[in-house]
C-alpha positions in Angstrom: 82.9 108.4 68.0 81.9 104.9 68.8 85.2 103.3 69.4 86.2 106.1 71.5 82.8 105.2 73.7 83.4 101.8 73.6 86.8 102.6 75.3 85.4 104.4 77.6 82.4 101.6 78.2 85.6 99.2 78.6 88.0 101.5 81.2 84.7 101.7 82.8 84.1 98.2 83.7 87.5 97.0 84.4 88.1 94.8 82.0 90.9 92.9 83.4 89.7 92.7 86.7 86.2 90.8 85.3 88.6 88.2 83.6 90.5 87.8 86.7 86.9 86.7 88.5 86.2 84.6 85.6 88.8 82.5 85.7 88.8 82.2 89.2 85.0 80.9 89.0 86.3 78.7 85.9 89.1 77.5 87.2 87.8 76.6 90.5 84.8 75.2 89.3 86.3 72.7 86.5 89.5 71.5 88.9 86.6 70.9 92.0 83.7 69.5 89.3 85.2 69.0 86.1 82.4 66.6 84.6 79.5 69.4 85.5 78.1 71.0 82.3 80.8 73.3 80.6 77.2 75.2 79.3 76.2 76.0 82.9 79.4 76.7 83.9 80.6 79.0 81.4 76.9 80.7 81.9 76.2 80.6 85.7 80.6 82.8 85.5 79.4 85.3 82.7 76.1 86.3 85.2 78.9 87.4 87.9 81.0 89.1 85.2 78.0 91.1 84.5 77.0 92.2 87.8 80.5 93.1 88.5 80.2 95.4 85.3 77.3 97.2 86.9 78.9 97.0 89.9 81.8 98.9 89.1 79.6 101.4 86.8 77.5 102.5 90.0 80.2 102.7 91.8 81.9 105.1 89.1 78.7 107.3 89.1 78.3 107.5 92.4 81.9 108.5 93.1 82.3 111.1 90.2 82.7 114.3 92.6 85.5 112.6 94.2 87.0 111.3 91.1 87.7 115.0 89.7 90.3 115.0 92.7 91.3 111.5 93.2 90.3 110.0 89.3 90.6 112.5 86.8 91.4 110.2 84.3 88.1 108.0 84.6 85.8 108.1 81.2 83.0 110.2 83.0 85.3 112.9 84.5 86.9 113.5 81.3 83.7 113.3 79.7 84.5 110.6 77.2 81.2 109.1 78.4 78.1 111.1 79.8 76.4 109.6 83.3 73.2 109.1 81.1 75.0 106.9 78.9 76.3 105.1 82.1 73.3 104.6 83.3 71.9 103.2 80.5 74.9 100.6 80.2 74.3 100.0 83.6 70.8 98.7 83.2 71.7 96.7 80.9 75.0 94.7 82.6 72.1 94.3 85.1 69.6 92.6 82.8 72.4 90.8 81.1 73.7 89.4 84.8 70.3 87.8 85.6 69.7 86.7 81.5 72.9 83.8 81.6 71.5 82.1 84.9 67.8 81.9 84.2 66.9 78.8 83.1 69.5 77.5 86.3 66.6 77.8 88.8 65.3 80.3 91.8 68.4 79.9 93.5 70.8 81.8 91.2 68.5 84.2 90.3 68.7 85.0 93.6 72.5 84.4 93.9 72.2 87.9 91.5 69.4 89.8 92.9 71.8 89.6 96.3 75.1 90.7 94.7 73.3 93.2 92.7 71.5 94.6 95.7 74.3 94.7 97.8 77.1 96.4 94.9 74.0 99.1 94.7 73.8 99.7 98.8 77.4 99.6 98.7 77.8 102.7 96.2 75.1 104.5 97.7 75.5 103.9 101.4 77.9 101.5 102.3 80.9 102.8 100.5 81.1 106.6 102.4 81.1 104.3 105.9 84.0 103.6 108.3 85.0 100.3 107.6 81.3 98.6 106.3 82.0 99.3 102.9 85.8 98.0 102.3 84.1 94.6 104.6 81.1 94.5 101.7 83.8 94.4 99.0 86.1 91.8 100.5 83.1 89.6 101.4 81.9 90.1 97.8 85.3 89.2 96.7 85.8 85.2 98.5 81.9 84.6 97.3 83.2 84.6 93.7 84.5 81.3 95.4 81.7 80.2 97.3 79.8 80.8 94.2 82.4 78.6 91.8 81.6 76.0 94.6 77.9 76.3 94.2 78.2 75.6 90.8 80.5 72.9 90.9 78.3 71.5 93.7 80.8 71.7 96.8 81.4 74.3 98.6 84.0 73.1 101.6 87.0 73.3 99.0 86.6 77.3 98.3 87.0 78.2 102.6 90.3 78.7 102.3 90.7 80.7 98.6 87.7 82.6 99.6 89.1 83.6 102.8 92.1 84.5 101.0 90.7 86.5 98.6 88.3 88.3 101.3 91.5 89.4 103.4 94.1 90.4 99.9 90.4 92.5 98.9 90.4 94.0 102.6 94.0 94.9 102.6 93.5 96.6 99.2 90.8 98.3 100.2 92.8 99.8 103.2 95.4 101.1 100.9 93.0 102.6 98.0 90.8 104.8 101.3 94.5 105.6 102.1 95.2 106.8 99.0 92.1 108.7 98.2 91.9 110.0 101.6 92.1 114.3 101.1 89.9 113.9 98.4 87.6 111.9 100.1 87.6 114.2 103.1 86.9 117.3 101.0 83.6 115.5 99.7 82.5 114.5 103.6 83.5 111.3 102.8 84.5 109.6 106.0 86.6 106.2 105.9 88.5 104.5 108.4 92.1 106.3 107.2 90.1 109.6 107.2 88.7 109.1 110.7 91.5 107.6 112.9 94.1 108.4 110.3 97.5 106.2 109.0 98.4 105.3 112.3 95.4 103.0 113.2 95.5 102.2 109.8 98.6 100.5 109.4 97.7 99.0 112.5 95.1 97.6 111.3 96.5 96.5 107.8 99.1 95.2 109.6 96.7 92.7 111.3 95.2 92.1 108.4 98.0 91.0 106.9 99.5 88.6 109.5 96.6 87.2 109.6 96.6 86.3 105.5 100.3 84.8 106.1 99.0 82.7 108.7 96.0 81.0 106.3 99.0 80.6 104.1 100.0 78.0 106.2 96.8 76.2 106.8 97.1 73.7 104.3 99.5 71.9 106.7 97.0 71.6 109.0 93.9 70.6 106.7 93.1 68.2 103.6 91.4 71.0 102.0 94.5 72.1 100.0 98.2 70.1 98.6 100.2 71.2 101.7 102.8 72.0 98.9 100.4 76.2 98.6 102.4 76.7 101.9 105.8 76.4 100.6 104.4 78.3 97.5 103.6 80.7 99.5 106.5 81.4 101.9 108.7 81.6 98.4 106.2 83.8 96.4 103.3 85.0 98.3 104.6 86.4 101.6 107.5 87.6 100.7 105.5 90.5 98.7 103.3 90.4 101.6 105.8 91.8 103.8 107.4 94.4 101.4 103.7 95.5 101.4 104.0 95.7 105.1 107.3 97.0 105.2 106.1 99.8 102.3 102.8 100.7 103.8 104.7 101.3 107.7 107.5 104.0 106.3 106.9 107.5 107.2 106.3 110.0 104.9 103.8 107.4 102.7 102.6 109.3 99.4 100.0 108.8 97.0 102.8 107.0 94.4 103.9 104.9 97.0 100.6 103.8 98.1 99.7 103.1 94.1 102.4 100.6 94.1 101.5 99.1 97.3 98.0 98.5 95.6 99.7 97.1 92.8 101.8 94.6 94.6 98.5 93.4 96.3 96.8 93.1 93.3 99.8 90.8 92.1 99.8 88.8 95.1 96.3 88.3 94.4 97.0 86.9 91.1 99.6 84.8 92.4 97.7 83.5 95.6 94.9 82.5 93.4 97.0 80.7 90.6 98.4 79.0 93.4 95.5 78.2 95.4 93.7 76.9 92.2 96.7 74.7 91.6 96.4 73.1 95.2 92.5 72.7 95.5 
């Protein structure tokens, strides 16, 4: 009984995707700072972790009518954990994400109550808008470097990783609202797919995405990365960017071929950002 909840308590917070933000704070962080205190730093990253677990708990409550069509194999559809449990747990990821950060000052306490605040609106409001919500997340997604440059006490050097992570987020966002798109319709649920449909869509992803392989090439421009991300990038990075392109444009798009279109974004997340930390 209680392993089988506390496998649900982990599917529910996206466990893999909290170690990815930590180790983007970390790593960013250490290679911008790397004589700050390891105590604050490893402190000031677990806060974040935590109010991305309540984040993504919300978010799972909130969207458990659609999930019967679109999730049906999250831990609250199948019932392996009740939404008063998840509630519960949700209270406390948010105690736990102000607890790590108190001592730190005013200023990351309300680094918190704004992340917190705003992953709340989002679930509630934000997320069932045209557009606003999949913006939210992205912009959520580069402060995770903003924020490792707070704590490392310069924040210039994150720009370009944050920007990168804000536009991979966006595309990724585009393709998920693609994705869940009937379901989302049958609830009322209005996103930008849903209202001007795959056309504008790929449009707009398509925008989207020239625009990331563009800030790919930045660093030959700027002293705020090694110049060497670029060629990284135009032997790693865009290359998948443009399958995803190429993938996302073909007729007859269905919902396996826009799950592996999700996938290869969230690898060319994974590999922008291993890249990008390398060249900071």
């Amino acid at each position: 009984m209680f392993a089988g909840k506390l496998r649900a308590v982990l599917q529910i917070v996206r466990p893999v995707n909290l170690l990815i933000g930590l180790a983007c704070i970390y790593g960013t962080a250490y290679i911008i700072n790397p004589h700050q205190s390891v105590i604050k730093l490893i402190l000031s990253g677990l806060g974040m972790a935590f109010a991305a677990a309540a984040g993504y708990i919300i978010n799972d409550l909130v969207d458990l009518p659609a999930d019967k069509i679109n999730h049906p194999e999250r831990p609250l559809v199948t019932g392996l954990l009740h939404p008063n449990e998840a509630v519960t747990i949700y209270k406390v990821f948010l105690v736990l994400s102000f607890s790590p950060v108190i001592h730190f000052g005013a200023g990351f306490l309300l680094i918190m109550a704004f992340v917190n605040g705003i992953l709340y609106w989002y679930s509630f409001r934000l997320k069932a808008t045209v557009l606003a919500g999949n913006i939210t997340i992205a912009l959520l997604s580069g402060f995770s470097f903003i924020y490792a440059g707070i704590i490392a006490g310069s924040v210039i050097r994150t720009l370009i990783p944050a920007l990168f992570a804000f536009l991979v987020t966006f595309l990724r966002e585009l393709v998920k609202d693609s994705e869940d798109m009937q379901g989302d319709l049958q609830l009322g649920v209005i996103t930008f797919p849903g209202r001007y449909g795959l056309g504008f869509t790929r449009v707009l992803l398509t925008f989207a995405g020239s625009l990331l392989i563009i800030l790919t090439y930045v660093p030959l421009v700027t002293t705020l990365l090694h110049p060497a991300f670029s060629l990284y990038a135009t032997i790693i990075i865009n290359p998948l960017l443009i399958l995803v392109l190429v993938m996302f444009n073909r007729s007859g798009l269905s919902n396996p071929i826009l799950h592996k279109v999700s996938m290869l974004l969230k690898i060319i997340m994974v590999t922008g950002l291993a890249g990008l930390l390398w060249a900071l």
